[in-house]
C-alpha positions as a printed NumPy array, in Angstrom:
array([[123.094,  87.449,  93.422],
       [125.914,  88.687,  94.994],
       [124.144,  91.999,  96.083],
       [121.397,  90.32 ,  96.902],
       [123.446,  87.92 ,  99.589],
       [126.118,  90.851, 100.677],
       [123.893,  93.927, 100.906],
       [125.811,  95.727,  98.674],
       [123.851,  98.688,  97.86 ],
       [122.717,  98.909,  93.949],
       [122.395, 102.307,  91.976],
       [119.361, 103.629,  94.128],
       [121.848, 103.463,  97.126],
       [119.688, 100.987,  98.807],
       [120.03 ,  96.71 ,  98.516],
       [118.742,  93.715,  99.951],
       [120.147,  94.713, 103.46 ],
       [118.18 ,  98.255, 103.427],
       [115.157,  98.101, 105.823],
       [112.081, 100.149, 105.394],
       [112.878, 102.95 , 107.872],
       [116.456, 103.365, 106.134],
       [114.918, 103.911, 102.668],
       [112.345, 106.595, 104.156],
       [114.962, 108.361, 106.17 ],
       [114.058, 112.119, 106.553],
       [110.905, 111.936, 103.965],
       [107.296, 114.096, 104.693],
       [104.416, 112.247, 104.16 ],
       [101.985, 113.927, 106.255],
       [100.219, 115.302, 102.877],
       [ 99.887, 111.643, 101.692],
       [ 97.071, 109.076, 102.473],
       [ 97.57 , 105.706, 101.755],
       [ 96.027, 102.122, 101.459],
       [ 97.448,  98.969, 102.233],
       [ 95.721,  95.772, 102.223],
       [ 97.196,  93.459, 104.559],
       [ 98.238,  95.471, 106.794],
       [ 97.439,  93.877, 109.901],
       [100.358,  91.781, 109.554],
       [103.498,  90.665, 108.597],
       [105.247,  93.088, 105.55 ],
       [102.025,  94.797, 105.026],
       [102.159,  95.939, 108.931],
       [105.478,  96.785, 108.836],
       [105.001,  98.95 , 105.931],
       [101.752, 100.464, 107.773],
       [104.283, 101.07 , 110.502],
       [106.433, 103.25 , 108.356],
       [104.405, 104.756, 106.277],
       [102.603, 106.316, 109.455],
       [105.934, 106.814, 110.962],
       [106.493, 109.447, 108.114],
       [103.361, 110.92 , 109.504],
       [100.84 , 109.647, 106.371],
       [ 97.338, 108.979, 107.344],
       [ 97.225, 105.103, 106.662],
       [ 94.081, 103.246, 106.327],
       [ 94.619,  99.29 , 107.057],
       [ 92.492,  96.955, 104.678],
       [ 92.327,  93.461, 106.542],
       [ 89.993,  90.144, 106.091],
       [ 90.378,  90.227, 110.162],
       [ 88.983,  93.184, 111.766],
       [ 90.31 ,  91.888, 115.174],
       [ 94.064,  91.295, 114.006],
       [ 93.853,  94.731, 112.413],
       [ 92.779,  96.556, 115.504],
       [ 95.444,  94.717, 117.134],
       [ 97.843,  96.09 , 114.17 ],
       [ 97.045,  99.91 , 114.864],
       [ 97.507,  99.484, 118.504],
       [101.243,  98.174, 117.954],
       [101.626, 101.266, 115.352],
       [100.357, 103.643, 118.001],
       [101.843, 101.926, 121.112],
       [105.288, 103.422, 119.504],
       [103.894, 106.369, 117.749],
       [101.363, 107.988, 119.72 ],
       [100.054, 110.268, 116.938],
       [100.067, 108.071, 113.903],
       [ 97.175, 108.407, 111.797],
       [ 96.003, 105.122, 111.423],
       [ 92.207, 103.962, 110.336],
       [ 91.043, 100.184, 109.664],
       [ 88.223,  98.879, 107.453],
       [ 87.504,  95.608, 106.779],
       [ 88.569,  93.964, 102.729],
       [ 88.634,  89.996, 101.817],
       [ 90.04 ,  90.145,  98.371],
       [ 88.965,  86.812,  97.57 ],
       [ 84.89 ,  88.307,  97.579],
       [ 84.396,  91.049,  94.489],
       [ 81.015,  91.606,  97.091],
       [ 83.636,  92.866,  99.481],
       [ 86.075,  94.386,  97.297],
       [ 82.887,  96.697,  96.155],
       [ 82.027,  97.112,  99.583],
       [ 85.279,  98.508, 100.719],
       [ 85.407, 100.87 ,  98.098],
       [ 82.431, 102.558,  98.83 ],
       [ 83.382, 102.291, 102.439],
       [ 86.209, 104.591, 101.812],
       [ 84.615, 106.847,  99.628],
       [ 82.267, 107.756, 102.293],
       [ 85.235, 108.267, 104.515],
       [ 85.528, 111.521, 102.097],
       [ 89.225, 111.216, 102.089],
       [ 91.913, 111.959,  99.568],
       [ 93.838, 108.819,  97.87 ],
       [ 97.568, 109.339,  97.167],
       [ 99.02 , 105.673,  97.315],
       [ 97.112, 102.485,  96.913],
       [ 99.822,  99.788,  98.072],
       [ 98.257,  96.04 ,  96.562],
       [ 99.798,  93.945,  99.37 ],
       [ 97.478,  91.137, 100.415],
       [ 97.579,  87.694,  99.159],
       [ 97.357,  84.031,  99.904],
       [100.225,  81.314,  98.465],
       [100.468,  77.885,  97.761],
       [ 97.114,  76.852,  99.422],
       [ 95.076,  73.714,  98.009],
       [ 93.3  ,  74.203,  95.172],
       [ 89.801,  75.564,  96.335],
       [ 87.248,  78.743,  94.317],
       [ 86.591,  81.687,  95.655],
       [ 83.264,  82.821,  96.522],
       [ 82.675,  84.064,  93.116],
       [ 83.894,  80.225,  91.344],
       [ 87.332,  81.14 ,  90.437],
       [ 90.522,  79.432,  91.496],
       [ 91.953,  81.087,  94.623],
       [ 95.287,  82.447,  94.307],
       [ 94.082,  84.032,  91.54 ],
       [ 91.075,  85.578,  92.754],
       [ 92.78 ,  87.166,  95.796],
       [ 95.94 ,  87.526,  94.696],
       [ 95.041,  89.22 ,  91.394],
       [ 91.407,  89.594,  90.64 ],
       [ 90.272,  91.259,  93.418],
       [ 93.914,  93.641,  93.46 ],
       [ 92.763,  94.823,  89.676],
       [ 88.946,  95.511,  90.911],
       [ 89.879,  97.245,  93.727],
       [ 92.539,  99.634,  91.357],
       [ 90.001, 100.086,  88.814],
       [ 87.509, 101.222,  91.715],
       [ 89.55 , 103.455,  93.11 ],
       [ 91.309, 104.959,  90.599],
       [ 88.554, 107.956,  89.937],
       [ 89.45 , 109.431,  93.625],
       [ 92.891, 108.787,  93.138],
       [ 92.965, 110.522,  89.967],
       [ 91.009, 113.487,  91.443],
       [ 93.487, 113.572,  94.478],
       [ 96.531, 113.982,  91.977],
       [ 94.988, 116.899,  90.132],
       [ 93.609, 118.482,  93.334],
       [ 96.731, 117.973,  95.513],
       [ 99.497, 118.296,  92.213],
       [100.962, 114.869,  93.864],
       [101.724, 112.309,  91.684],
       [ 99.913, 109.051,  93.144],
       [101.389, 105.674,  93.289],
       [100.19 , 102.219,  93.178],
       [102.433,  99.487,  94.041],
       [101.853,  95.765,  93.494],
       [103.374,  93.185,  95.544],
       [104.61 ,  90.755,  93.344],
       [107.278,  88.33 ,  93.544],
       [110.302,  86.075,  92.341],
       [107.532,  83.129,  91.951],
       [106.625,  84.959,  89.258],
       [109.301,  83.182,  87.179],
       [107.776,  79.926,  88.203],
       [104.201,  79.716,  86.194],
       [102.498,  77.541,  84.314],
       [104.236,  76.944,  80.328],
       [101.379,  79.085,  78.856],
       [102.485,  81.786,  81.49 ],
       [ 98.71 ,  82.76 ,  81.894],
       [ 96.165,  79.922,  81.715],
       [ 93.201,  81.795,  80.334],
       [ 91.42 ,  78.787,  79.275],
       [ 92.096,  76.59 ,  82.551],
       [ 91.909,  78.871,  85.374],
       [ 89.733,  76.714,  87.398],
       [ 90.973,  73.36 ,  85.987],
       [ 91.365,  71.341,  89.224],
       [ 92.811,  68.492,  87.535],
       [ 96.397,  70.412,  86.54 ],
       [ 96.334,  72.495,  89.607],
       [ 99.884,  73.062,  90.634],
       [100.176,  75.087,  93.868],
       [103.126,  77.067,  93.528],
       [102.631,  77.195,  89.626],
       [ 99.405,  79.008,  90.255],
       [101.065,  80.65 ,  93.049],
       [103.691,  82.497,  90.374],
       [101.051,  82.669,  88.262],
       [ 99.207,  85.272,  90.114],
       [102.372,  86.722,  90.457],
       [103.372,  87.326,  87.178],
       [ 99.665,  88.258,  86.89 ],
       [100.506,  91.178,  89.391],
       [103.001,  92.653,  87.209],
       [100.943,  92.452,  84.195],
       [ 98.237,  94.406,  85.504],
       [100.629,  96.954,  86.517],
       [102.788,  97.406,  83.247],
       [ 99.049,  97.578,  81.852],
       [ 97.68 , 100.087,  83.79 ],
       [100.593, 102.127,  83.978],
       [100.289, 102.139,  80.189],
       [ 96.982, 102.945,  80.049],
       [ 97.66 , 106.222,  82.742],
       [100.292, 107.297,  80.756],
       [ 98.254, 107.293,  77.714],
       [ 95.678, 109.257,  79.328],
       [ 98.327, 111.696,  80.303],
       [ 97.618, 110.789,  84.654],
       [ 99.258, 111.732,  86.689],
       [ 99.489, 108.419,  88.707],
       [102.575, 105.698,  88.391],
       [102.065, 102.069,  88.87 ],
       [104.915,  99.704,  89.869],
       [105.168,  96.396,  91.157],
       [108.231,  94.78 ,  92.948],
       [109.677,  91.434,  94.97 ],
       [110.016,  92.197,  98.6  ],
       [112.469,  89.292,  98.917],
       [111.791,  85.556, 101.016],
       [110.593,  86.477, 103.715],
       [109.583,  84.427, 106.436],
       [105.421,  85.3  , 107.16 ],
       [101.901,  83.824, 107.455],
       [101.62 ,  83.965, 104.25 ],
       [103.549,  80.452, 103.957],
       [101.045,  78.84 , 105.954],
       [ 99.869,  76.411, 104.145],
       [103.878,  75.121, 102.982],
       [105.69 ,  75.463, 106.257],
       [107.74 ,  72.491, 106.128],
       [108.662,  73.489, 102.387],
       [109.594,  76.498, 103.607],
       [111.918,  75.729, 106.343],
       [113.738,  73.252, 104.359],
       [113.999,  75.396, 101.521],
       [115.213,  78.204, 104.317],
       [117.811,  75.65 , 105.189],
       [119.433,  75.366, 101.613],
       [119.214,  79.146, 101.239],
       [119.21 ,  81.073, 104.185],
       [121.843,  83.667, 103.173],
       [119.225,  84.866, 101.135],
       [116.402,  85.166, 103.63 ],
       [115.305,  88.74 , 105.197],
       [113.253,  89.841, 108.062],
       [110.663,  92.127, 108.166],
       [112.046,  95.175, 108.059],
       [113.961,  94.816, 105.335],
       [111.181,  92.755, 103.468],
       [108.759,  95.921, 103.903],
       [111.75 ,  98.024, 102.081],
       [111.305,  97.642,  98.706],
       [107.296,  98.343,  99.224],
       [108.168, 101.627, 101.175],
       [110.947, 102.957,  98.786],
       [108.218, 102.84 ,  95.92 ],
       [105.907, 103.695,  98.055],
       [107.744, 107.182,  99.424],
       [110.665, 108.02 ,  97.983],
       [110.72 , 111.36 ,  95.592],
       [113.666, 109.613,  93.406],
       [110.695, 107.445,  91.929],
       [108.809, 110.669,  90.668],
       [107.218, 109.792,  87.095],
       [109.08 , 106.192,  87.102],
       [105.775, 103.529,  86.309],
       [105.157, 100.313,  85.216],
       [108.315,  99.165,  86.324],
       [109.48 ,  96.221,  88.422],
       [111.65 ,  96.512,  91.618],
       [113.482,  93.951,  93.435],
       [115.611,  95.408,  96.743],
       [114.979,  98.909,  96.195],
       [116.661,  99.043,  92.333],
       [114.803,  98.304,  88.96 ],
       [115.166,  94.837,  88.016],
       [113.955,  93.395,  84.554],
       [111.338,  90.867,  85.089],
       [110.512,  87.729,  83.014],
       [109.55 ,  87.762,  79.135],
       [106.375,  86.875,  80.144],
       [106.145,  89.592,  82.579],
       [107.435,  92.02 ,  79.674],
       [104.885,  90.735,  77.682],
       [102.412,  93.917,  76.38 ],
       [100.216,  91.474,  74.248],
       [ 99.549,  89.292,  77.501],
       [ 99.68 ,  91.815,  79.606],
       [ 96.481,  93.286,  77.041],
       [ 94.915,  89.942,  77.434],
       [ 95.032,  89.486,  80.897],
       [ 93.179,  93.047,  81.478],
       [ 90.142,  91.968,  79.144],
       [ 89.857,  89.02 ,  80.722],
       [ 90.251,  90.216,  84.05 ],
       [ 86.784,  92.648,  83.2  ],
       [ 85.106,  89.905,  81.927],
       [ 85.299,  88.078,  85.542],
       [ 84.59 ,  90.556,  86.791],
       [ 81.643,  91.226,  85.231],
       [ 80.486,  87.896,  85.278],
       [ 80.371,  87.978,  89.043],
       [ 79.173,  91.102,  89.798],
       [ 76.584,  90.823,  87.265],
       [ 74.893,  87.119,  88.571]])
């Protein structure tokens, strides 16, 4: 806590005070290609930013094709020859999710870094176009389908290129805040107990989950591809829409702890970027250092559970 309100750098030589540029100080990218859904605004933009800054080629996956041509004109309007493409993703459609991924395999590009960044939080309890319960569907659901579609070019990019590729999954503190059952496999879509922000840090701890489970399942296969997940800190966005007046009172009680953007999009770039992460996976980060999550989160048996049940959505959808 006391890093986390001072700044005091942890053992990576970065803290909560580190913004993104600092943490990718003097790093190459231009071998790299990366995408980042969300990244036509708010942490997810300013990560874009960065990333392209290092000279990456950066492809922006947005719901909102207009906000994310918008996006890659602020990137270029500083950095005339960033590398910047944009194709259109809504997480919260498997239809889309499917679509995008054979958008960008027709792109014929390589896949270093897939950077899981898109979400919604605490909105009313509504289902997704495929009948499950929101935050879980976009926050989760359509994060693991999009992995799982991807991860065929990303592994042939690693053994082309000899680069180790990353995935990164934006998590969060709220993960500490689910329901009891941590995971409610038998009630996703139960309207009657829907909790907001417990479903919220559900999907959240569901988020590091599929990351610890994936990065077990890569390491098994002997891939050459990490997975980690981290918190990117409070962080005032559009993602907290839908609870602004929560928000700003809880921003009154605990603003000491509060970043801006910069330093929200750290933790995601230093992940992301930096070479002292080589062969670290299936870890959780919170400003820029390793951090132990909850027992839940550490949970291999759930984490298991989650990824057969995961398929089995998303079979059931794709398959009506």
């Amino acid at each position: 806590m006391l890093r986390l309100i001072t700044g005091i750098p942890g053992p990576s030589g970065f803290g909560s005070a580190s913004t993104a540029e600092q943490v990718t100080q003097g790093i190459d990218a231009s071998n790299l290609t990366a995408i980042i859904t969300g990244g036509a605004s708010g942490i997810g933009l300013e990560v874009a930013r960065v990333l392209a800054l290092r000279k990456a080629h950066v492809i922006i996956a947005a719901r909102k094709l207009d906000a994310a041509k918008e996006a890659k004109q602020l990137i270029l309007k500083d950095n005339s020859t960033a590398h910047v493409d944009i194709l259109k993703l809504d997480l919260s459609s498997l239809k889309s999710v499917k679509a995008f991924a054979d958008d960008f395999k027709a792109l014929n590009l390589p896949l270093n870094i897939l950077i899981n960044n898109a979400g919604v939080m605490f909105c009313p309890f509504q289902l997704s176009e495929d009948g499950y319960e929101m935050q879980f569907a976009t926050n989760h659901l359509g994060h693991f389908y999009l992995a799982n579609l991807l991860l065929d070019k990303m592994k042939e990019t690693a053994n082309v290129t000899g680069v180790q590729g990353r995935i990164v999954n934006l998590s969060s503190v709220a993960h500490l805040y689910t329901y009891e059952e941590g995971i409610r496999f038998d009630k996703i879509n139960d309207e009657s107990s829907y909790h907001a922000k417990m479903a919220y840090g559900q999907s959240k701890l569901a988020n590091i989950l599929h990351a610890k489970e994936l990065s077990r399942r890569l390491q098994e296969e002997g891939t050459n591809i990490t997975v980690n997940s981290v918190h990117p800190g409070l962080i005032m966005t559009n993602l907290m829409r839908h609870s602004v007046l929560f928000t700003r009172i809880m921003k009154l009680f605990t603003w000491m702890l509060w970043k801006n953007v910069h330093q929200g999009a750290a933790t995601t770039s230093y992940v992301a970027l930096h070479p002292d992460l080589k062969d670290i996976s299936g870890k959780y980060f919170l400003d820029c250092n390793e951090y132990e999550a909850s027992a839940f989160a550490r949970d291999e048996a759930l984490g298991k559970k989650l990824w057969d049940f995961s398929e089995k959505l998303v079979k059931a959808a794709i398959n009506k």
